[in-house]
C-alpha positions as CSV (number, residue, x, y, z in Angstrom):
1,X,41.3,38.1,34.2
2,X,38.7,39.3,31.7
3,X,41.1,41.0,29.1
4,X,41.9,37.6,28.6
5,X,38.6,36.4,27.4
6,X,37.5,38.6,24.3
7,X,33.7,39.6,24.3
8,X,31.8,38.0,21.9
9,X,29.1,40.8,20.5
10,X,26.1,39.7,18.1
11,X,25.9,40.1,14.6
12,X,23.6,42.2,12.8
13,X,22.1,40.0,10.3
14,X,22.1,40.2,7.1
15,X,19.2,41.1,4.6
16,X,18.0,38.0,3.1
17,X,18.1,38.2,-0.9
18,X,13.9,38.0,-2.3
19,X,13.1,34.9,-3.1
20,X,12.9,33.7,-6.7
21,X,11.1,31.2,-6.5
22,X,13.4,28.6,-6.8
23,X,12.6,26.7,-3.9
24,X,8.9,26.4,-5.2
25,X,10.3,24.4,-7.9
26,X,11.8,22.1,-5.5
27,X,8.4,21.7,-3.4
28,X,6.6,21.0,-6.6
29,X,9.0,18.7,-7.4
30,X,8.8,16.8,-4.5
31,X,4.5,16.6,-4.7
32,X,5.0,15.4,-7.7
33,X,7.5,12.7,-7.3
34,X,5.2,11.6,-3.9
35,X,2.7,11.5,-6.5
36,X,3.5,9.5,-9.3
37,X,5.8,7.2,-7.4
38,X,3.7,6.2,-4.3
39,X,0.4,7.4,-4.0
40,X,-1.2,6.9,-7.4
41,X,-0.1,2.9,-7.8
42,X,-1.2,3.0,-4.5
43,X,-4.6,3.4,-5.3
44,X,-4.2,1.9,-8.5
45,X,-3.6,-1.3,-6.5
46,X,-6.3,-0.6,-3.5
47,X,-8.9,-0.4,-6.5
48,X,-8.0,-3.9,-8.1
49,X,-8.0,-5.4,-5.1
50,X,-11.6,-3.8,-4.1
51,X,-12.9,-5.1,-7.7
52,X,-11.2,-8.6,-6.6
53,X,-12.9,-8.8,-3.5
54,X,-16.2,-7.8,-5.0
55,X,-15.7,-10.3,-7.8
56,X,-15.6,-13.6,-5.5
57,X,-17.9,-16.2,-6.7
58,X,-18.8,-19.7,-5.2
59,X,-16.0,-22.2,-7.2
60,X,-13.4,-19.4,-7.8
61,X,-9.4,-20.5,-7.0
62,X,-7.9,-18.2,-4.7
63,X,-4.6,-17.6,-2.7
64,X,-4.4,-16.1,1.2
65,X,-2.2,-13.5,1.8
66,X,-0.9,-16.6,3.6
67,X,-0.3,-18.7,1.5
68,X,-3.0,-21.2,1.1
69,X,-4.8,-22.3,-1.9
70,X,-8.1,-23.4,-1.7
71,X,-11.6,-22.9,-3.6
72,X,-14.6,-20.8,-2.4
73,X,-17.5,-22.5,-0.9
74,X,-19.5,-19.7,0.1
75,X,-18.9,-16.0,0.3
76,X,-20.7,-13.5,3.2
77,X,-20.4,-9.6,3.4
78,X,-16.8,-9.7,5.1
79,X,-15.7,-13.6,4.9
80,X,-15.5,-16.6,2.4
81,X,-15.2,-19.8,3.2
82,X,-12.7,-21.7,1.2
83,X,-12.1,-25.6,0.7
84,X,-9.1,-26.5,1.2
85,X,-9.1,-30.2,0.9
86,X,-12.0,-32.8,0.7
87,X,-13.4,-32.8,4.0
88,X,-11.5,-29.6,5.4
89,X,-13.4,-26.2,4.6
90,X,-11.8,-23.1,6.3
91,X,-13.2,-19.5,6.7
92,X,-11.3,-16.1,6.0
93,X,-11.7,-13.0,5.6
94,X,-12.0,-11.6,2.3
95,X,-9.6,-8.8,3.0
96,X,-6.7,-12.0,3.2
97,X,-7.8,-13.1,-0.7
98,X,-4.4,-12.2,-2.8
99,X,-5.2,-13.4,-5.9
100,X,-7.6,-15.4,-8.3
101,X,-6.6,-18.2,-9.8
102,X,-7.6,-19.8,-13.3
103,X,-9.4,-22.7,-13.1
104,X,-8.2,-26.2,-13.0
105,X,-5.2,-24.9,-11.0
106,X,-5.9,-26.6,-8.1
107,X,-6.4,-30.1,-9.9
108,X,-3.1,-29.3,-11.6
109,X,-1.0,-28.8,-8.2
């Protein structure tokens, strides 16, 4: 029953052309696309929101990555605590601070 089934012998290979160089254009392509598309605004955001963080001052407007608006009471190494209302202070972490607001915001809201 085997002259039936044909024997299936492997293939020498063959030579693979040099390369040209054509697929290092495609690699630097591709670093430089990663680059200029992700990791440098990346950064570019990391470091304004460093300079935010370090900026904090007592009576500065702020926003929580949360969503609440408030006005800093008292910054520490790693929190601030924010008043929210009259009597209700709250504390966060200053790594949850979005944004600065300008003043008189809160009075206007």
């Amino acid at each position: 029953m085997s002259f039936l089934i044909p024997a299936a012998y492997a293939d020498v290979p063959a030579a693979a052309p040099a390369g040209s160089g054509f697929e290092w254009i495609f690699l630097v392509g591709f670093l430089a696309i990663f680059y200029l598309m992700i990791w440098r605004p990346q950064a570019k955001r990391a470091k304004e929101h460093k300079n935010l963080i370090g900026n904090l001052q007592k009576g500065d407007e702020i926003v929580t990555s949360g969503g609440i608006v408030g006005k800093v009471v008292k910054v520490a190494d790693d929190f601030v605590v924010i008043e929210v209302s009259d009597s209700v202070e709250l504390k966060f972490q200053k790594v949850a601070i979005v944004a600065t607001l300008p003043k008189g915001t809160l009075k206007a809201i």
